[in-house]
C-alpha positions in Angstrom: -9.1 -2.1 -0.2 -10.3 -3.7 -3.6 -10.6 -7.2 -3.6 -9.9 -9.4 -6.4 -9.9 -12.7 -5.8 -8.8 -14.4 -9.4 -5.6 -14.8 -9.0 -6.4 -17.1 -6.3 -8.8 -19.2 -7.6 -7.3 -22.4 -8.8 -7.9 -24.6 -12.4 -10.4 -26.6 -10.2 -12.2 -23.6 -9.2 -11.5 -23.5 -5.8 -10.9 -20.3 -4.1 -8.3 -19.4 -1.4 -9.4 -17.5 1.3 -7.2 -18.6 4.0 -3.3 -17.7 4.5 -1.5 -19.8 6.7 2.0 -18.0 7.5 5.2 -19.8 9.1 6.6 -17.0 11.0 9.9 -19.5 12.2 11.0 -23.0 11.6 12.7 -22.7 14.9 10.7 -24.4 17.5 11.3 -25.1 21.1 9.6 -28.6 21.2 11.0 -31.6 18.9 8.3 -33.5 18.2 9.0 -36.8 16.2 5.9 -36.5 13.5 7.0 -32.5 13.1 11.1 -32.9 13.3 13.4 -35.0 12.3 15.7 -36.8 15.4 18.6 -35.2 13.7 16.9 -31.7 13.3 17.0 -29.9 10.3 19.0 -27.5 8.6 17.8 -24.3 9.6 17.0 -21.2 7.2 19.6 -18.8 7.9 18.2 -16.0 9.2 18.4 -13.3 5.9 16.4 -15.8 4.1 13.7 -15.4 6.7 10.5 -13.0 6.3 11.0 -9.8 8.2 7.7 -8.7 9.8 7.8 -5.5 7.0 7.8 -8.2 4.2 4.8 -10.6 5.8 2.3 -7.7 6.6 3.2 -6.5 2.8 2.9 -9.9 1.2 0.2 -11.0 3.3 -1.4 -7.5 2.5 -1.4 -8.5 -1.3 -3.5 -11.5 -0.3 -6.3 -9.9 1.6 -6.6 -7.6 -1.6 -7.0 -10.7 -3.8 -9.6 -12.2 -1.4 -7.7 -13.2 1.6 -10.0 -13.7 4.5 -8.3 -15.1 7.4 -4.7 -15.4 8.6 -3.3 -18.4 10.4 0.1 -17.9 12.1 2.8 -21.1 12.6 5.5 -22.2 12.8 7.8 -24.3 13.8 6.7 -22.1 17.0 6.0 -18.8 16.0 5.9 -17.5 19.2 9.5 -18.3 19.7 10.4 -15.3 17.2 11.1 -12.4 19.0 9.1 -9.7 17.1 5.9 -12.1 16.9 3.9 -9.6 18.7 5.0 -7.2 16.1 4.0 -9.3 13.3 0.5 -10.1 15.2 -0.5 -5.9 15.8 0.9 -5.4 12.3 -1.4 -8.0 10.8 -4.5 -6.9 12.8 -4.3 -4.0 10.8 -5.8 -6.1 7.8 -9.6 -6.8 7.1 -9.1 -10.5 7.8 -9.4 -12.9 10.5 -6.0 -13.8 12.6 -5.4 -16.7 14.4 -2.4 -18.7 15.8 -1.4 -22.7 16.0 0.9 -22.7 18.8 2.4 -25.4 21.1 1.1 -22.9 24.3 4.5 -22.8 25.9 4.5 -19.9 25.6 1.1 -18.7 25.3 0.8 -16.9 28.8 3.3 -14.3 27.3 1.3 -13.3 24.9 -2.2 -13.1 26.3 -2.7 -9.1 26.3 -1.1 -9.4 22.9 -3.7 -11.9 21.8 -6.6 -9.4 23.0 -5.3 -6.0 21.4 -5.0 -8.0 18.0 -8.7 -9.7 18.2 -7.6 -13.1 18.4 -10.1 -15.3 19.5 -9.3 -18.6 18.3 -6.5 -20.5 19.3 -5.2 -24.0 18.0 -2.6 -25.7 20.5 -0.7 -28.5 19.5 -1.0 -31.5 22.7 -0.5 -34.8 21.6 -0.5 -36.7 25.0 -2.2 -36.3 28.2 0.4 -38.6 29.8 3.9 -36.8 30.9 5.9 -39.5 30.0 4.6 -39.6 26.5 4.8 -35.9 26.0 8.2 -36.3 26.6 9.0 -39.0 24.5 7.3 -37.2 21.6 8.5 -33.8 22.0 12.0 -34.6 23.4 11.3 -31.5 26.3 9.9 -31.8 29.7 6.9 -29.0 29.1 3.5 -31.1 29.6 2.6 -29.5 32.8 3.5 -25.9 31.0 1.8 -26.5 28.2 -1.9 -28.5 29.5 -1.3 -25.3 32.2 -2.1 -22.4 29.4 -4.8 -24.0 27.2 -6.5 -23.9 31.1 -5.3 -20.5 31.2 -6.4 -19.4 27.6 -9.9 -21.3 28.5 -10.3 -19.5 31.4 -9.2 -16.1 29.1 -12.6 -16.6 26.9 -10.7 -17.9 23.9 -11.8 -20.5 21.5 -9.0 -23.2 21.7 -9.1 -26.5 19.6 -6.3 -29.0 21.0 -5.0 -30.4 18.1 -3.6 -33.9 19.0 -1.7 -36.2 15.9 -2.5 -40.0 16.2 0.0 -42.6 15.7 -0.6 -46.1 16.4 0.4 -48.0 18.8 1.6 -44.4 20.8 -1.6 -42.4 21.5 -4.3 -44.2 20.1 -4.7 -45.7 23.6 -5.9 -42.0 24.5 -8.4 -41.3 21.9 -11.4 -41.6 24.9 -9.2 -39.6 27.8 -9.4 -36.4 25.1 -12.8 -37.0 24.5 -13.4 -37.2 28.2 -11.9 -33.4 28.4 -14.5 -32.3 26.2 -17.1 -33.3 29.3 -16.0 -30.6 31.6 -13.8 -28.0 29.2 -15.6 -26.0 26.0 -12.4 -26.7 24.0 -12.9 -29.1 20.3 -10.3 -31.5 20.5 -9.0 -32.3 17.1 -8.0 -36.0 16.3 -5.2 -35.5 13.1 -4.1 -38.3 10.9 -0.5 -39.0 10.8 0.7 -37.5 7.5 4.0 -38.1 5.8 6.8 -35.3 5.9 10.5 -35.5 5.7 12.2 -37.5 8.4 9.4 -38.2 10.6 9.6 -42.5 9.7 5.7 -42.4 8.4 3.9 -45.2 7.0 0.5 -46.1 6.2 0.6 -49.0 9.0 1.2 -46.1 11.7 -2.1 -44.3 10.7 -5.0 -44.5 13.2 -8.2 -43.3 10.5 -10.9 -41.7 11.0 -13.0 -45.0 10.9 -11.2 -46.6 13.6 -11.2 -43.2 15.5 -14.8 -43.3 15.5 -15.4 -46.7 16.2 -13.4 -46.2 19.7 -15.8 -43.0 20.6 -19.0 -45.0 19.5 -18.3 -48.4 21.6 -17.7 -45.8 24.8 -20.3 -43.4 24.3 -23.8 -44.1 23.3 -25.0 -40.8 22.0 -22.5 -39.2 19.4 -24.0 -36.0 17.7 -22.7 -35.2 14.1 -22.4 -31.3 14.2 -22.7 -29.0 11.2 -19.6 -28.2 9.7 -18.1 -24.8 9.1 -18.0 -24.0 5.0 -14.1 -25.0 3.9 -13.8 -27.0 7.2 -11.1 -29.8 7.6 -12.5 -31.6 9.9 -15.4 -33.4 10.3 -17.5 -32.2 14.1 -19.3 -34.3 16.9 -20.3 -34.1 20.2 -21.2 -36.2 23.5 -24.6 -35.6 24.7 -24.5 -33.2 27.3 -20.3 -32.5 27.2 -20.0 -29.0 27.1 -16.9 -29.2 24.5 -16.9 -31.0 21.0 -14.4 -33.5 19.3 -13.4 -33.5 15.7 -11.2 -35.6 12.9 -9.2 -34.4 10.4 -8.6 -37.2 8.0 -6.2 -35.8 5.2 -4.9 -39.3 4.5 -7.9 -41.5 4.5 -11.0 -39.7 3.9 -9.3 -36.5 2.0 -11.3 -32.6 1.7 -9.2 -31.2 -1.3 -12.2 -30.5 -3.1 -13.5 -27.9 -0.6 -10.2 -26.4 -0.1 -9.3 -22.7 0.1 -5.9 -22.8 2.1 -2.3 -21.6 0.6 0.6 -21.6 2.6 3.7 -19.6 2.8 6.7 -20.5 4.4 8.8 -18.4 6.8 11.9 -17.9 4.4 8.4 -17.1 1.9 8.4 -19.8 -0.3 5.0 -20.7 -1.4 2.7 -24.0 -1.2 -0.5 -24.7 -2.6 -0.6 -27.7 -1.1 0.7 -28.8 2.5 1.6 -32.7 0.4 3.0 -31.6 -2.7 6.6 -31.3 -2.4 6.9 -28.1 -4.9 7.0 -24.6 -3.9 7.6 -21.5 -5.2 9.9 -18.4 -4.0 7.7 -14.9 -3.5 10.3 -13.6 -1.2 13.4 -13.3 -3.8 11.4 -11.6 -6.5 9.4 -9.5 -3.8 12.9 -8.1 -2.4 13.9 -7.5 -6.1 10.8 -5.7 -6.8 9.4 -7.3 -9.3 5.9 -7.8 -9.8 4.6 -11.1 -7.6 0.9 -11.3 -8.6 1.8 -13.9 -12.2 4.0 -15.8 -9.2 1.1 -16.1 -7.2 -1.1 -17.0 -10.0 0.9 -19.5 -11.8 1.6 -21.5 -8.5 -2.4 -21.6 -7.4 -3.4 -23.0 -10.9 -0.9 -25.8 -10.8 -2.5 -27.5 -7.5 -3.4 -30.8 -8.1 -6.8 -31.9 -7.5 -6.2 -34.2 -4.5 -3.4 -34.4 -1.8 -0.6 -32.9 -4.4 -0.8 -35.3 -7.5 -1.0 -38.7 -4.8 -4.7 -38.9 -6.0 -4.9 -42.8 -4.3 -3.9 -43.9 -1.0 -1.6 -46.6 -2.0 0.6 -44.1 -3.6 1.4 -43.0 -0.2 3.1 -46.5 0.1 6.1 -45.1 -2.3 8.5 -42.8 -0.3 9.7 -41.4 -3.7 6.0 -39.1 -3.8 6.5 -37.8 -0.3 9.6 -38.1 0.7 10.7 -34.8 -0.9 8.6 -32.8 0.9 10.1 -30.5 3.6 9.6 -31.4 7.5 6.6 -29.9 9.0 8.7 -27.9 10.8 10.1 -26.0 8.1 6.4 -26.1 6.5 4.4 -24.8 9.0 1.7 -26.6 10.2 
């Protein structure tokens, strides 16, 4: 398959290598950062990417440079022909992963195997029941902590991605770090970013200095690890914990000029930016037949340099910047 990858390669002269794919913005969790409490108006279901029209649209990407394949959602395990999607996809020269919430995650083990997955991201913002429950509005903590053991004890390489809010679950910044003693999982502290109805503001952020400054006052040796090229997140490690723990500051301490992600959405609207509150429709003029590669062009070269035009933090003080930006839900994550 020839590879081209200039129609990917942005006015800043990044390149996009990475495809993250909503699959659904159906989910079976209602987390409060993710979802509005009200919901959201679901895409009907003819608007939605059938698994024909991912594999062919993400094919297009892999020839352009593509490289790895992230699957989300909502849940994207909650779609009924994910495992489809997943053995159709492993047909391409990239890398595939998934971001899951693990409910359902024991299902699709075998799956998971036959289509080379090996890394798994699974959404767990609580080690406390209660709080689990008041974030995700479902009674699933013992479900979900069950399969990251279970994917663990598969072999696979699972990051637990946990979202800080202050004053909720910044009291259990050390208790995740304390799983990385025993468990070889990289537990992933995530800044609270602004989305459509989930009541952000800056006050609710825990950052990635104040994150650190918890881990340091509890442990005395914390080892800075290399990071991966294009990598989100910046790596440590306890001395002698067999697992790792990481931030991902996208508010505070921001990576845009390393980035190489593009997302598309699951009724395949495209974003070249997970902030900016534009996107552009592939999947109308893709079912009409019309050449999509100009489409895909046009939208990469109009990313802004940093966090979709909000190049300083206190512009993430006006709602009118962010506020139009869809729920992560309906994103993907």
């Amino acid at each position: 398959m020839k590879k081209d990858s200039d129609i990917l390669t942005d006015s800043f002269g990044r390149k996009h290598q990475y495809l993250r794919i909503s699959l659904t913005d159906r989910c079976n969790l209602r987390c409060t950062y993710c979802m509005p409490e009200e919901g959201i108006q679901l895409a009907p279901r003819s608007s939605i990417m059938s698994y024909g029209e991912i594999y062919s649209i993400a094919r297009l990407f892999v020839k352009h440079g593509v490289t790895k394949i992230r699957l989300t959602g909502g849940e994207p395990l909650v779609r009924k022909d994910a495992g489809i999607i997943l053995e159709k996809l492993a047909l391409l020269p990239a890398e595939l992963t998934i971001t899951t919430n693990g409910i359902l995650a024991d299902k699709h083990i075998d799956t998971f195997r036959t289509c080379r997955i090996k890394k798994i991201n699974v959404s767990l913002d609580s080690l406390c029941p209660e709080k689990f429950l008041q974030i995700t509005r479902r009674h699933s903590f013992n479900k979900v902590y069950g399969n990251i053991l279970s994917l663990i004890k598969e072999g696979f390489n699972v990051k637990i991605n946990v979202v800080l809010v202050r004053g909720f679950n910044d009291n259990e910044i050390i208790d995740f770090v304390k799983l990385t003693k025993e468990l070889p999982v990289c537990v992933r502290f995530i800044e609270f970013m602004p989305f459509d109805g989930n009541r952000w503001n800056l006050d609710k952020i825990v950052s990635f200095e104040q994150i650190l400054k918890q881990v340091n006052a509890r442990y005395p040796e914390v080892i800075r690890l290399a990071d991966a090229a294009n990598d989100t997140s910046e790596n440590y490690q306890i001395k002698g914990h067999r697992g790792s723990f990481a931030v991902i500051s996208s508010v505070t301490r921001p990576f845009c000029g390393g980035c190489n992600r593009i997302r598309l959405t699951a009724n395949g609207h495209l974003k070249n930016c997970l902030f900016s509150s534009t996107e552009t429709d592939l999947l109308t003029p893709f079912r009409e037949g019309k050449d999509i590669e100009p489409i895909i062009r046009n939208t990469v070269l109009a990313k802004k340099k940093i966090r979709g035009g909000m190049e300083e933090i206190k512009q993430l003080k006006d709602p009118a910047l962010h506020s139009k930006n869809r729920s992560m839900t309906s994103i993907g994550g």
